[in-house]
C-alpha positions as CSV (number, residue, x, y, z in Angstrom):
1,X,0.0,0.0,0.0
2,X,1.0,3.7,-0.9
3,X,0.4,6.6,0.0
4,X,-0.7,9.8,-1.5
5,X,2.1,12.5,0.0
6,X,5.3,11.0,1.2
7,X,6.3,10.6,5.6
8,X,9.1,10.1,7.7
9,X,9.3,6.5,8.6
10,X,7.7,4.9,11.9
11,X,11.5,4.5,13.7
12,X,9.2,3.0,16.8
13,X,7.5,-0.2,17.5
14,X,3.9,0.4,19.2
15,X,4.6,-2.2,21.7
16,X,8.0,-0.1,22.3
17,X,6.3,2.9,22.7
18,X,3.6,1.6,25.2
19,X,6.4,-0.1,27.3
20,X,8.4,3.6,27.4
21,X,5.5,5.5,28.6
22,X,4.5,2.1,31.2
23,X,8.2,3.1,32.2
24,X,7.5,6.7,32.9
25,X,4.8,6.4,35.0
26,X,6.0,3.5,37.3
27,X,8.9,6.3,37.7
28,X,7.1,8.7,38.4
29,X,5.5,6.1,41.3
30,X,2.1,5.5,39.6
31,X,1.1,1.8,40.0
32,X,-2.6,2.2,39.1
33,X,-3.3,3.9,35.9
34,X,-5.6,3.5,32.7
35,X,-3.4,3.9,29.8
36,X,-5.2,3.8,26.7
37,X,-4.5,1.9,23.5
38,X,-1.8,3.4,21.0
39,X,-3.3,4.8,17.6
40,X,-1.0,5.4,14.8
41,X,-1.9,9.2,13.3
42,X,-0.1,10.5,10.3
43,X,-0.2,14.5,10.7
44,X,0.1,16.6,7.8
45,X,2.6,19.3,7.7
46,X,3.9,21.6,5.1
47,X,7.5,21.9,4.4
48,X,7.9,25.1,2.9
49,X,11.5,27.6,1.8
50,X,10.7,30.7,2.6
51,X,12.0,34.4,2.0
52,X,11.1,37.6,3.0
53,X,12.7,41.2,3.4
54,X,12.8,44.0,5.6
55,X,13.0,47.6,4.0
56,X,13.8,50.9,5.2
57,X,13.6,54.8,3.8
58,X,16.3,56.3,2.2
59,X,15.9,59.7,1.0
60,X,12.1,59.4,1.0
61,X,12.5,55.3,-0.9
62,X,11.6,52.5,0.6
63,X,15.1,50.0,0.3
64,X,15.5,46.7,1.3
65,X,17.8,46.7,4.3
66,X,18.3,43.0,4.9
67,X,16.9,39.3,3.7
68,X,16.3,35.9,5.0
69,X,16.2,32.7,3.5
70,X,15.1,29.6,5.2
71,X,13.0,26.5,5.5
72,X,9.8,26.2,7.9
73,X,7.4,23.4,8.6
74,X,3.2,24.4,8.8
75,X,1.4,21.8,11.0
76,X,-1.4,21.1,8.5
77,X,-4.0,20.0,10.6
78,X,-3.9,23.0,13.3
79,X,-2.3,25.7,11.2
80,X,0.8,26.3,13.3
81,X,4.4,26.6,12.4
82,X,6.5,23.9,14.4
83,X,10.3,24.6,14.4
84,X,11.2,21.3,16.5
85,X,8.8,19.3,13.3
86,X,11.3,22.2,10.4
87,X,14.7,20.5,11.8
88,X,13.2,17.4,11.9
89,X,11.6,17.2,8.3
90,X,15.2,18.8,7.2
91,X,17.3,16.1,8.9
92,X,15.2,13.6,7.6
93,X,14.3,14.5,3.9
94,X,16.3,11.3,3.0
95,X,13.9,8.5,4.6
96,X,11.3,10.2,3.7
97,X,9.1,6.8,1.9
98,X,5.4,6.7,-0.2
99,X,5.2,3.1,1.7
100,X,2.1,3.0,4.0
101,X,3.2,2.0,7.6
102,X,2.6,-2.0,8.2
103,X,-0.1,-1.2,11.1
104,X,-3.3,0.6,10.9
105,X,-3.3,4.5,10.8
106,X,-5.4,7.4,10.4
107,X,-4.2,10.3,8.0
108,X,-5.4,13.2,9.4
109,X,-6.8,16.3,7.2
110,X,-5.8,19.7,6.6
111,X,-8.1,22.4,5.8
112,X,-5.9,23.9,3.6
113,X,-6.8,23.5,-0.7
114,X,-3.6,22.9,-2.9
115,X,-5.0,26.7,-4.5
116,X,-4.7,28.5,-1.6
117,X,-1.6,26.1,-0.1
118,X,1.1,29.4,-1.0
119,X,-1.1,31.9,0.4
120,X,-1.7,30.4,4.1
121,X,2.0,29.6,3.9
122,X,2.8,33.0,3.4
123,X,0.6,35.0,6.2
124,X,1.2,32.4,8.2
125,X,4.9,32.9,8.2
126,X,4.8,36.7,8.2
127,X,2.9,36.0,11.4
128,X,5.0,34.0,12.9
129,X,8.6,36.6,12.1
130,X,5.9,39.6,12.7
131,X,6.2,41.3,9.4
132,X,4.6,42.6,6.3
133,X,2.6,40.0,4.1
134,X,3.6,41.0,1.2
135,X,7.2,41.1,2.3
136,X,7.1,36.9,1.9
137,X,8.1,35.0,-0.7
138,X,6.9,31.0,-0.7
139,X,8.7,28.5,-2.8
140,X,8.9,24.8,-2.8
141,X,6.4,23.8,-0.8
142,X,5.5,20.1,0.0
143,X,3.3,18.4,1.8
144,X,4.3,15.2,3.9
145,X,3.4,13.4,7.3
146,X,5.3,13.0,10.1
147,X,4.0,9.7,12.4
148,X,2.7,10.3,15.9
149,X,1.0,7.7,18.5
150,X,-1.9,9.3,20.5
151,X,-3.4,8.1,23.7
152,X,-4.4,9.3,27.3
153,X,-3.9,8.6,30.9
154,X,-6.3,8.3,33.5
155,X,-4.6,8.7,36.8
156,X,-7.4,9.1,39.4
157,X,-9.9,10.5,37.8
158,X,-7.4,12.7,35.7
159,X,-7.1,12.3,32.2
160,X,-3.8,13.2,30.2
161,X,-3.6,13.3,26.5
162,X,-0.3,11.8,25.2
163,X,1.8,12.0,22.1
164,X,4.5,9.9,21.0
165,X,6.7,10.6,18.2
166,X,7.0,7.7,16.0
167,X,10.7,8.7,14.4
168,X,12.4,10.7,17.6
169,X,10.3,8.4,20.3
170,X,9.5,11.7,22.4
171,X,6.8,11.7,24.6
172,X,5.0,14.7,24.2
173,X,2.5,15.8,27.6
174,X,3.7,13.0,30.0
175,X,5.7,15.8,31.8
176,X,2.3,17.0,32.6
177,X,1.6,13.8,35.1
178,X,2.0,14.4,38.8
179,X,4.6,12.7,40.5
180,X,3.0,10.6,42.9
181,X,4.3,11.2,47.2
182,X,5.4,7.3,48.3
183,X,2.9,6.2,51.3
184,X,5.0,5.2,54.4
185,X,4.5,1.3,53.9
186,X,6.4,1.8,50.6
187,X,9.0,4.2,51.4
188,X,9.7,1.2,54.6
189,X,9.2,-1.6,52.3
190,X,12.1,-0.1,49.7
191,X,14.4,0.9,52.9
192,X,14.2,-2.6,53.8
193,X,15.2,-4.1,50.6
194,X,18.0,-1.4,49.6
195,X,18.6,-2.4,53.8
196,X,19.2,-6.1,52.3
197,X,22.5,-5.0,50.6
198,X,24.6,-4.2,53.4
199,X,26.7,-1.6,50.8
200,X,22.9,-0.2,50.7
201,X,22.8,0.1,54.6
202,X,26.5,1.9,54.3
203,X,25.0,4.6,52.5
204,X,21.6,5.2,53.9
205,X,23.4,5.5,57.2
206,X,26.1,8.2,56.0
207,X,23.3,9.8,53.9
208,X,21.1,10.1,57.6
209,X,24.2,11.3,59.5
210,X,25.0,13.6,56.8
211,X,22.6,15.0,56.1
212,X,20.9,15.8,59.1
213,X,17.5,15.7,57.5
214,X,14.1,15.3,59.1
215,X,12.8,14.0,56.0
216,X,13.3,10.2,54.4
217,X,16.4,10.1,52.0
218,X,15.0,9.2,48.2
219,X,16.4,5.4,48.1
220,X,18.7,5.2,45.3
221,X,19.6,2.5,42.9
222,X,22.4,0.4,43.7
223,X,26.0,1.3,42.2
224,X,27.7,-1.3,39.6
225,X,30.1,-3.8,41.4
226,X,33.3,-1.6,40.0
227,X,32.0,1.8,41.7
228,X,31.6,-0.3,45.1
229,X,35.0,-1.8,45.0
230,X,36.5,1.8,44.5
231,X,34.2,3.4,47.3
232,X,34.6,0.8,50.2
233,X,38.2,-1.1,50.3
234,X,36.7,-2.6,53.8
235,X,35.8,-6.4,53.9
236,X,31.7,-6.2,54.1
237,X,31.6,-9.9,54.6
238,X,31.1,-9.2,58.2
239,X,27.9,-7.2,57.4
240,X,26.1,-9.8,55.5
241,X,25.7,-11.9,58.5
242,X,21.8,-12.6,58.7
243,X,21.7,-11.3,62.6
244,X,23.8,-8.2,62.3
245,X,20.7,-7.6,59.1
246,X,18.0,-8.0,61.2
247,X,19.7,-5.6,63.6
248,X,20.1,-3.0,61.2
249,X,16.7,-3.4,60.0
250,X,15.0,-2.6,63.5
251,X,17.4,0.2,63.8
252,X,16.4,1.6,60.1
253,X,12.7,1.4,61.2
254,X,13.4,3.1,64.2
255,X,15.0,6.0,62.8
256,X,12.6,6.5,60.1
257,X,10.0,6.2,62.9
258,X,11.9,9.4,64.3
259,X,12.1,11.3,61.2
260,X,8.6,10.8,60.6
261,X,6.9,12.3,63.8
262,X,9.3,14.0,65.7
């Protein structure tokens, strides 16, 4: 299958895509969440080379004073110039394919006729540098899609529309989900297992002593096996012992018991 204007190939699986923004949330500690499914949109946008002119008086003529040359990229479908889609399109030009994606799609419309295609490129980029109309020049102008996935999120009773970008894989309004506070339970629960490692248990304790906060450290990931040796030349043998653990552990709950409520 073929189609009709030419896009920028799909660079990411949909299964890929769900699992990235799956990955986002958990991060940002959301466990229960409806994520819808994934639907493959190909938007229309108009890659354009434009020129335009500024002019001046000189000895009661206008002149021209300076020019610009340049390329720009026109969303089609909501009639807004998109410089991060421009660089895109512009790096890309040369994977552009006529080849239909192998999963279903929607091709979205544009409201703009091929007859009047120059003439909206034109105002709208003397809109967007703020000068005359008639100061533009439009040449070269194509039309071609550029692959998005859209969904939502609904995260209690929130709903959060999300874009993906099928050839850069950004997700576009995730950043707009909360980050969810960790209960007690879970904040102990993840002490307790980072507690398990007695390397983990080494730092938790400087980071407590340290830092002299009344607040629960953030529990941070474990460091590779290399950056251990090179932070602790001590034999930790000794603290692997399952009753010196379970000592620790009592201690841990104690002090976060402290930081807690007094």
């Amino acid at each position: 299958m073929f189609l009709g204007n030419p896009s920028l190939p799909v660079n990411m699986p949909v299964n890929e895509a769900l699992e990235e923004t799956q990955k986002i949330l958990k991060e940002k500690n959301w466990l229960n969440f409806e994520l819808g499914s994934l639907k493959l949109v190909l938007m229309p946008f108009f890659y354009f080379n434009y020129h335009y002119y500024r002019e001046k008086e000189n000895n009661g003529e206008k002149v021209i004073e300076s020019s610009v040359d340049g390329f720009l990229a026109l969303n089609g479908s909501e009639l807004r110039i998109n410089e991060d889609i421009t660089d895109l399109i512009k790096n890309n030009l040369k994977t552009i394919t006529n080849t239909a994606p192998e999963i279903e799609f929607e091709e979205k419309e544009t409201s703009v006729e091929k007859r009047e295609q120059d003439e909206v490129l034109k105002f709208k980029t003397a809109e967007f540098f703020q000068i005359p109309k008639d100061n533009v020049v439009i040449s070269s102008a194509r039309k071609l899609f550029v692959p998005f996935y859209e969904t939502f999120i609904t995260i209690e009773k929130n709903t959060f529309e999300i874009k993906i970008n099928a050839v850069t894989k950004e997700i576009i309004g995730i950043e707009e989900v909360p980050e969810r506070e960790k209960g007690f339970l879970e904040i102990t629960k993840e002490t307790i297992e980072d507690l398990s490692r007695p390397e983990g248990w080494i730092r938790y304790s400087k980071e407590l002593l340290v830092g002299g906060s009344k607040k629960i450290p953030k529990v941070v990931s474990s460091k590779s096996s290399q950056e251990k040796k090179k932070s602790f030349s001590m034999d930790l043998s000794f603290f692997s012992t399952k009753w010196f653990l379970a000592i620790i552990i009592i201690l841990a709950l104690f002090l976060i018991f402290l930081a807690l409520f007094y």
